[in-house]
N, C-alpha and C positions, 0 to 999 in steps of 0.2 A: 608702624607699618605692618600692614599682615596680607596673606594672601586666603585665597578664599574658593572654594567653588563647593556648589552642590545647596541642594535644598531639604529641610527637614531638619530637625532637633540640631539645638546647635552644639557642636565638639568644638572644643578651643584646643588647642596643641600647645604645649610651653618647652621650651626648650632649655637646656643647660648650661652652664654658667660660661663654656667655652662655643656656644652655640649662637644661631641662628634660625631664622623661620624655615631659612635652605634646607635646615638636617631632616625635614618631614616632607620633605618632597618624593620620597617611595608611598608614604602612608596616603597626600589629600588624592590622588585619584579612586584609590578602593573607598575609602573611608567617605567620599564624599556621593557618593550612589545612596548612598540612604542618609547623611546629614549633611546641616549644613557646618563645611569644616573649617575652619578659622585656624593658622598658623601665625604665631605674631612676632615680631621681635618687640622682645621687653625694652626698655627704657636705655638709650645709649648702647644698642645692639642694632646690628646690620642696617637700615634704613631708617629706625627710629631716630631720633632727635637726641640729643646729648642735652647735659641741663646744668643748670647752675647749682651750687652749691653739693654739701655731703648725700650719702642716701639714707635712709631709714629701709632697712627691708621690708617694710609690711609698705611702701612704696609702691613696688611690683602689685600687691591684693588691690590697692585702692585703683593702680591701672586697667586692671583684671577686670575690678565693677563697672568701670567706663567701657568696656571693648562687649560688656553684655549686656552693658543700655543701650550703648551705640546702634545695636541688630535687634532691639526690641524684645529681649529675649525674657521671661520670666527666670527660666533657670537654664544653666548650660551642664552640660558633660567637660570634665576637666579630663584631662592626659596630660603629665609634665613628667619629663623624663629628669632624674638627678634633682640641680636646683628647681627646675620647673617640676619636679612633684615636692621641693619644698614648699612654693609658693602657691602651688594647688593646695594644701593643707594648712598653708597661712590662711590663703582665704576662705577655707572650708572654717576655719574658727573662727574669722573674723563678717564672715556673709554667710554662713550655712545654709541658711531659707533660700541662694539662688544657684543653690550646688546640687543636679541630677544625680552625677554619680561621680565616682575618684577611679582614674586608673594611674596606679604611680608603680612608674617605672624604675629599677636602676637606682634607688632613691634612698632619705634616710628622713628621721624625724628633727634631724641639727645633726650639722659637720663631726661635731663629738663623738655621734653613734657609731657612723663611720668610721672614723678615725683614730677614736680615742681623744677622752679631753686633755689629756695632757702632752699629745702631737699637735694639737691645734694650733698654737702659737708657731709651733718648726714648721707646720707646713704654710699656714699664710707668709710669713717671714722667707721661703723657699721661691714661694712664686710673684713675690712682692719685689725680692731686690734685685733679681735682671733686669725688671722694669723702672722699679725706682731710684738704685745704684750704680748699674752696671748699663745703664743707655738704654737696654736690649729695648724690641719692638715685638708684640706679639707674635711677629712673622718669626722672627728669632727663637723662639720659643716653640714654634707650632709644631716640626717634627717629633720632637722629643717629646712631647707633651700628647701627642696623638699615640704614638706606640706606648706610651704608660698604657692608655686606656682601653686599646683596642685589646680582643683577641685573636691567641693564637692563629685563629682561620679567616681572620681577614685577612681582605684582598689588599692589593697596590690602588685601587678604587677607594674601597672604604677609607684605605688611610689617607690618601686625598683629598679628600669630599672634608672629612673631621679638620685633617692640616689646614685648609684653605679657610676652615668657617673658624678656627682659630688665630690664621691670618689676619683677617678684617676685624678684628677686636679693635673697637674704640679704644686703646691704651687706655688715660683718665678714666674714664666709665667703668671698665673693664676694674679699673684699679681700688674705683669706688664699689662695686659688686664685691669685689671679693672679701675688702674691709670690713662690710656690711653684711654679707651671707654667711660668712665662716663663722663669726661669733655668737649669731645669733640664738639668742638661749630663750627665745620663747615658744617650747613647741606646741604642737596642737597632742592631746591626748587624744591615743588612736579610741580610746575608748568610748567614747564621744559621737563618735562618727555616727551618722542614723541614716546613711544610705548605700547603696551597694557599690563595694571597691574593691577593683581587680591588682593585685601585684604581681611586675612582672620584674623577673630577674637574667639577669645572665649567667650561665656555669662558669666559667672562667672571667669573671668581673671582678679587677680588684681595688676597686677602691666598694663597693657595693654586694659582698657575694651572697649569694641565696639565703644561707642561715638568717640572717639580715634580715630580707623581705619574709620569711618565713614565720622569725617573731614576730614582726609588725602586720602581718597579716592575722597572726593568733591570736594579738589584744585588739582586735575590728571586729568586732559584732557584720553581720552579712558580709563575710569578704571572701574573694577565692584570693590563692598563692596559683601561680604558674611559672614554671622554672625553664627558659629558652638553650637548648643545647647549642654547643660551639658558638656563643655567643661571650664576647666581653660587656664594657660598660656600656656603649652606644648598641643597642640591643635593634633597635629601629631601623640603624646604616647597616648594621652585620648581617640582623636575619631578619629584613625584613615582611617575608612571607609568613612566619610563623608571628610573628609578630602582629603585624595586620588582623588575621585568622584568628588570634587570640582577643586583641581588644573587640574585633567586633561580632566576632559569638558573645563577649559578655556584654555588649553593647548594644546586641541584639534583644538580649532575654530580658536585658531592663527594661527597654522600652516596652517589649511585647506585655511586661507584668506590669507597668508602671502608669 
């Protein structure tokens, strides 16, 4: 399922692993005056379809190719905040000939980088057994799991908007994502990359903080770093003004050179 308006160069939106197409709902009306914008829920997220069996992460890239044959596109503008700038980068390794440009937000190269690999295991295991032990229901989960994320200067808005798209977590789906995202150890070498990609970070982001997006913008050949003040990890919900203003001046200049 995805939502959509506007015409011109297509932007896909990817959202993050506690998300929804919903969390881009400040960015499609700016964003969509000069492209066409695509917001989607990935596979067993918000509206989309749940599905049989385990997932393979690179799942997400081969749905990705279908949602930009679907709109006839040669090649699209990716933006995926968190997991969806993982899988912006999965499928920039795995389709690069139909990738314009990379804006990855909030984001890392595998859970690891983030986190540390040898947190990895405590943390999948941390948000695995309320749901798979302990009964819990994402809904159960969503407050606490949105003030992790948020910053200090969001609102009772923001933390709503994140709690809610937390809420509707297909539990199973959800449970498979996370199985399947956290361990994944094949990244894309930022070095690689051969087209222009913006990263954006938040100053008080902690699962994501700027140092982060800083190095991984310094091993990208053509990339800017942009660092968002009084912003946490949902960069898009907290500040979405500067936010907006940022992807599409660099959204701007690609196309105009491109």
């Amino acid at each position: 399922m995805v939502d959509r308006e506007g015409e011109g160069p297509l932007l896909i939106l990817l959202h993050g692993i506690g998300g929804n197409r919903t969390n881009w709902r400040a960015q499609l009306p700016d964003f969509s005056n000069t492209f066409h914008c695509v917001a989607w829920d990935a596979r067993g997220y918000g509206d989309s379809d749940d599905y049989e069996g385990p997932l393979d992460f690179e799942d997400f890239a081969h749905d990705l190719l279908r949602v930009i044959d679907h709109f006839d596109a040669e090649r699209a503008h990716l933006c995926g905040l968190s997991m969806g700038g993982q899988i912006a980068q999965c499928f920039y390794r795995l389709y690069h000939e139909r990738v314009a440009s990379l804006v990855l937000a909030a984001t890392f190269t595998h859970w690891g980088a983030a986190l540390g690999d040898a947190a990895l295991e405590h943390y999948l295991s941390l948000r695995l057994k309320p749901l798979q032990e302990e009964g819990k229901k994402p809904s159960d989960i969503a407050d606490a799991a949105a003030s992790a994320l948020l910053g200090p200067t969001a609102t009772e808005d923001h933390h709503a908007q994140l709690a809610n798209s937390i809420s509707t977590l297909h539990k199973d789906s959800y449970i498979k994502t996370l199985q399947s995202a956290v361990p994944y150890d094949r990244p894309l070498e930022l070095e690689s990359i051969r087209v222009p990609s913006l990263y954006l970070y938040g100053q008080h982001d902690p699962l994501c903080p700027p140092e982060l997006g800083r190095n991984m913008a310094d091993r990208t050949p053509d990339s800017r770093f942009f660092e968002i003040v009084n912003s946490g990890h949902l960069i898009n919900i907290e500040q979405p003004k500067p936010f907006n203003q940022a992807v599409l001046h660099f959204l701007n200049d690609v196309t105009a050179t491109g």
